[in-house]
Each structure stands twice: as C-alpha cells, then as structure tokens.
C-alpha positions in Angstrom: 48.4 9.7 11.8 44.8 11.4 12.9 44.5 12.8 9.1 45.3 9.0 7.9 42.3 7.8 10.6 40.0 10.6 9.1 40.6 9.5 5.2 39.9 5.7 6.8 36.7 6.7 7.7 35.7 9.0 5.2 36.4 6.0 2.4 34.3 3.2 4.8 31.7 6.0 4.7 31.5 6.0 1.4 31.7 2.3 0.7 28.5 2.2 3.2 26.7 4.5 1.7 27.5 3.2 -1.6 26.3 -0.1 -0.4 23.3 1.1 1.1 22.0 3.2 -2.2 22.6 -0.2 -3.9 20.4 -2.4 -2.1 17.5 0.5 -2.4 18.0 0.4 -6.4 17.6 -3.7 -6.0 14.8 -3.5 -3.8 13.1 -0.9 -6.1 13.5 -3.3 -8.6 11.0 -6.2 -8.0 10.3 -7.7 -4.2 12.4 -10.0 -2.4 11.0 -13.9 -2.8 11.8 -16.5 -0.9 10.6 -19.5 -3.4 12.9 -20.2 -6.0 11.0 -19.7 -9.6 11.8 -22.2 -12.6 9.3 -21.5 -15.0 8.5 -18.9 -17.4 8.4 -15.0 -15.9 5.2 -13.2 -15.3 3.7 -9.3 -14.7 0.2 -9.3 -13.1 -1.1 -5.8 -12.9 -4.0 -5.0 -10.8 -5.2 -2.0 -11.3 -8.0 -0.4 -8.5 -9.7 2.1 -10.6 -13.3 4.2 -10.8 -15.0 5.7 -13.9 -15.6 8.6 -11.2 -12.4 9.0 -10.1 -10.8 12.0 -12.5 -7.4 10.8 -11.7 -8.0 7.3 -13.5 -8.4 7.6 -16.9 -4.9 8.0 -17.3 -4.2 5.2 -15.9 -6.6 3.5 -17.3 -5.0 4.2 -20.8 -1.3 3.7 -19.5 -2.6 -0.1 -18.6 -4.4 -0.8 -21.9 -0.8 0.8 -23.4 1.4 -1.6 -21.0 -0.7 -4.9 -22.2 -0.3 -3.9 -26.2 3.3 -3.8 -25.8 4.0 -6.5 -23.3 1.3 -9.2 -24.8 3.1 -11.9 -23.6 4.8 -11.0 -20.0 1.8 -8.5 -18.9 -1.4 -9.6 -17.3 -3.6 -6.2 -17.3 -6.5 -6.5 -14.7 -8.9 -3.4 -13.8 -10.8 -3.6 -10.4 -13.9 -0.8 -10.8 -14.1 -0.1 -7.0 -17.3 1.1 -5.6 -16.5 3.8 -3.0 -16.5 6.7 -5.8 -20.0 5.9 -6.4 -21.5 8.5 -4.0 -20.3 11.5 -6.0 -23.2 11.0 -9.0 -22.1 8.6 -11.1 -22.5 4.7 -10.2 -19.6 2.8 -12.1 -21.3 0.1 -14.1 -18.7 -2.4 -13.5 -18.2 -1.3 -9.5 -18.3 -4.1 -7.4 -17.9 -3.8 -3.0 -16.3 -6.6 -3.1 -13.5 -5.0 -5.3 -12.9 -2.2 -2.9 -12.4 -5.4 -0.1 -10.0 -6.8 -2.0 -8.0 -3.6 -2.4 -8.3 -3.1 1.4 -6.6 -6.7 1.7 -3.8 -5.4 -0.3 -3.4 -2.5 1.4 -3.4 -3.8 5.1 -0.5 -6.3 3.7 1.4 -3.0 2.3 0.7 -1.1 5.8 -1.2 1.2 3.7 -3.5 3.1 5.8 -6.3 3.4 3.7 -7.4 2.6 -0.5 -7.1 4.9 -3.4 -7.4 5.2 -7.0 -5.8 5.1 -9.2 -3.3 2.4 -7.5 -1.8 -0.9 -9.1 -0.5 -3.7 -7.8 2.1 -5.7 -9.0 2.3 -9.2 -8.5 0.4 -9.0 -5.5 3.7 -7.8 -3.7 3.7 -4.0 -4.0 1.7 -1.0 -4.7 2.0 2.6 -6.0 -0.3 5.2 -8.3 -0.9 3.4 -11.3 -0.7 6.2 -13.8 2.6 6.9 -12.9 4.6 5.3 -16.4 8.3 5.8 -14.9 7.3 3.6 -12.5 5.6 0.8 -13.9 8.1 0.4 -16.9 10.6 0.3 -14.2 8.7 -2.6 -12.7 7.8 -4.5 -15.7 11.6 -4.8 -16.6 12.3 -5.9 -13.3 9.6 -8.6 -12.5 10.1 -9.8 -16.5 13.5 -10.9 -15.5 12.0 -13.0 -12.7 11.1 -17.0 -13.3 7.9 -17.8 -11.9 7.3 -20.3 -9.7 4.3 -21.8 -11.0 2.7 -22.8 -14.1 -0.5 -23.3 -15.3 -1.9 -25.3 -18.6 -5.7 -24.4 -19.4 -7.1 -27.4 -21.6 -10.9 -28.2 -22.7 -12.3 -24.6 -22.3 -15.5 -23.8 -23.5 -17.8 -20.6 -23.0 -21.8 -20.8 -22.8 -24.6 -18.2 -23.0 -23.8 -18.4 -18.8 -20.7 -20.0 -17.9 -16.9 -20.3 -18.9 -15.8 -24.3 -17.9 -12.4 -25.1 -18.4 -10.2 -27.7 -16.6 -6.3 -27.0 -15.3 -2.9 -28.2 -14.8 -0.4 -26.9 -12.1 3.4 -27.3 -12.1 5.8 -26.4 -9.4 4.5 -26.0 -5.5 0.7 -25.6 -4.4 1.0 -25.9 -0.7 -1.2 -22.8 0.9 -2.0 -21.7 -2.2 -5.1 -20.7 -4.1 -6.0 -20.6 -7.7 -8.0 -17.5 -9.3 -10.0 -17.8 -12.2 -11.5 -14.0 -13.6 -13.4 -13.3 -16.7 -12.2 -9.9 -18.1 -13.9 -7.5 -20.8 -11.5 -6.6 -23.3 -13.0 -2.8 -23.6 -15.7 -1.0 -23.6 -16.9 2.4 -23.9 -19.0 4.3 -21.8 -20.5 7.5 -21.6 -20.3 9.3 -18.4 -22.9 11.7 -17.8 -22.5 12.2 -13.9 -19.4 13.1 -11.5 -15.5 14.0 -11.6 -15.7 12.1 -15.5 -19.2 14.3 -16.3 -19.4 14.8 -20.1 -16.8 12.1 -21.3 -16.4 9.0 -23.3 -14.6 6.7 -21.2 -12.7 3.6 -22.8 -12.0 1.3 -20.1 -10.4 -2.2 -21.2 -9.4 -5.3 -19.1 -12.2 -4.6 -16.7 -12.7 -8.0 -14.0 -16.5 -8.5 -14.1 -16.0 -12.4 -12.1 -13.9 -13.9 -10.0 -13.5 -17.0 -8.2 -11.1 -18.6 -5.9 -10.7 -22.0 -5.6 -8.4 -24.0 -3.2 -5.2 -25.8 -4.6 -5.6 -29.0 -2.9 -4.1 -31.1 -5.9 -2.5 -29.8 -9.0 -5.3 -30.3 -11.5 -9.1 -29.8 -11.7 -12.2 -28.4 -13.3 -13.5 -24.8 -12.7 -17.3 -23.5 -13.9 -17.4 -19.8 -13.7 -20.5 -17.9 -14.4 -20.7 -15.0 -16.9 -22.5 -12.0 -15.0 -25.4 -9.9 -17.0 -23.0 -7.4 -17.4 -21.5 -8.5 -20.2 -22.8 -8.5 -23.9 -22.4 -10.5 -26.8 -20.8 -8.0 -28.5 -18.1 -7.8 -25.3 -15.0 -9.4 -26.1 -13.9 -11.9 -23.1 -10.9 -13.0 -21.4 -10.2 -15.7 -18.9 -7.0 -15.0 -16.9 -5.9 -18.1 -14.1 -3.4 -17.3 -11.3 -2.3 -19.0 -8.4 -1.4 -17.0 -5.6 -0.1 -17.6 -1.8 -1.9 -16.9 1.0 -0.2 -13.7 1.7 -1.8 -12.5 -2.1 1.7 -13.0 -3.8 0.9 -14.2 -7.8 3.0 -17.1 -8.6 1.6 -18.2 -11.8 -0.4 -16.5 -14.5 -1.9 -17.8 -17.8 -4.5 -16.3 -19.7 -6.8 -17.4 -22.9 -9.3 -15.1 -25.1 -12.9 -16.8 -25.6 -15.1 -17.0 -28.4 -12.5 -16.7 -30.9 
C-alpha cells in the first residue's frame, strides 16, 4: 500500500513538473497580453546600440539580417546611445535622450542598469541583441500574435526639413500614444577612435527623430522635422507605432520616402 502512495506521488510529481516546464516554454515565447489583438501581427525591434561599444557590431549586422528576411512582420529600429561616448569616439548618431529611453525600458524590466547591445521586443521584453537563437525564437513567436492596432499612413510628403503625413487608427486608443521616427536606412562610418578604432562600421536603421504625440482621437496630422544629420544621399524611413503607457507596441506601420 505505502509503495502504491510513493508511485502516486512520484507520477503528480512528474505531471507538475511537466506542467511547470510547459508554461516557461510559453512564456519564453512572446509576453502575456491582456488586450485581445484582431489585426495584422507585428515585430518591433529596438535595438540600444553604440558605434563604441565592441560588442555591437554584431548585433548591428544580425538586425540589418532579421529586417531583410522578415520585410513584412519586422520593424528594425537602432537607438545610438550616448554613454559610450567617453571612451574616444563620439557616436555621430548618439543621442541622451536615447540612453533615457532605454533606462525607461529597463526600470519596467526591473533591469538594474542599461547596456549594449540590448533589444527590445515589442516594448515588452529585453535580452542581448546579438544573440540570433534568441531573437529568431522571438520573431516566430510574436509573428503568430494579431495586433491590436492598426495604422493607415495617407498624404505623406518629405521636404528639405520636415516629413508631414496624416494617420488613421483602428482598434482601441485609450492611454495610448502614437510614435512617429525617421530612420536612416544605412550608413557607413569610419571609426577612428575607441573599442571600434580602425573599422568601417555599417550601421542601418539608425532612429535620428522621434516624436510622440497623444492619441486623443483616432486620426490626425503629424510634421516631423528632419535633423542635419541626415544627407541627401541618406535613404529615409518613417516608421508609426502606437504604444500603451506602460511602452507595450500595439501597432506598427512603416513607409520609405523619397522613392
């Protein structure tokens, strides 16, 4: 009777554990949400990178990789932060207000402090973003996931200064935001100070502006400026989201300019 008792509990064991393991391999898959999605889904990738970081080129080039094989579902984004500055070399397309933005993230994630090369998907988690296991992992899991917002971009144009365009948004826009960035396709620089001393860098999707503009009804007009950074012979992007409060992406659409 006692050995029967022992088996009993050795098999619940088992189914527990069992159990257990199986809601880690769902949760590894994409975050839990709460609002049901209906629309098409979407993969923002933010990547928090640094032309003096030595560790980011790699994942530099796995983003750039990511975006030419997922041209529909993948939204590539590449913050240049500005705290790797100090070492020599002062990253062209660093911005302060970049590195804030990451430490947003990262006091969401209960992450004690920023660092590069880290991505973010969908605004809902983190890890290093030139590890390739992982973000494939994620890509297939978040591309299986309907949105829960849509946007429709109509009457853009692009100036010598400024990229106007006006917008449509389906599904729910309570407490939410919408975020309008200008992105480089690529460019090549030369690094002649730092960890990246001596090398040709080729950094692609790189966020030169970005505004944020409360979703108080579902359709507007947005003027962005175009920052001196960029060149006429850069090749732009615009990329909308709309995202929560909390920084979760709910709706992604992007358009190239000039073309």
């Amino acid at each position: 009777m006692l050995k029967n008792i022992y088996i009993l509990l050795i098999v619940g064991l088992g189914f527990v554990i069992m159990a257990f393991t199986a809601n880690i391999e769902t949760k590894e898959e994409v975050s839990i949400d709460t609002e049901v999605g209906v629309y098409e889904p979407i993969v923002v990738l933010e990547l928090f990178t640094s032309q003096g970081c030595s560790s980011c080129p790699s994942a530099d080039r796995l983003l750039q990789q990511v975006k030419k094989e997922y041209q529909n579902e993948v939204f590539a984004l590449s913050y240049h932060v500005d705290y790797w500055n100090y070492i020599g070399w002062e990253d062209p397309f660093s911005d302060a207000k970049y590195a804030r933005k990451q430490r947003k993230y990262n006091i969401k994630f209960r992450n004690n402090s920023n660092y590069t090369p880290q991505v973010v998907v969908n605004g809902k988690e983190h890890f290093v973003g030139s590890s390739a296991t992982k973000l494939y992992t994620k890509i297939k899991g978040y591309s299986k996931v309907k949105s829960a917002n849509k946007i429709e971009l109509n009457k853009v144009n692009n100036s010598a200064d400024k990229v106007a365009f006006n917008y449509e948004v389906a599904g729910a826009i309570e407490n939410k935001v919408l975020r309008a960035l200008l992105v480089i396709d690529q460019r090549s620089t030369n690094v002649k100070r730092g960890e990246n001393r001596n090398k040709t860098l080729h950094n692609s999707n790189i966020v030169v502006s970005e505004k944020i503009i409360p979703l108080s009804t579902d359709n507007g007009h947005v003027d962005i400026a175009i920052p001196e950074v960029v060149t006429t012979a850069d090749k732009l992007n615009l990329i909308v989201l709309v995202e929560r409060e909390n920084y979760d992406i709910t709706g992604a659409v992007k358009q190239h300019l000039g073309e």
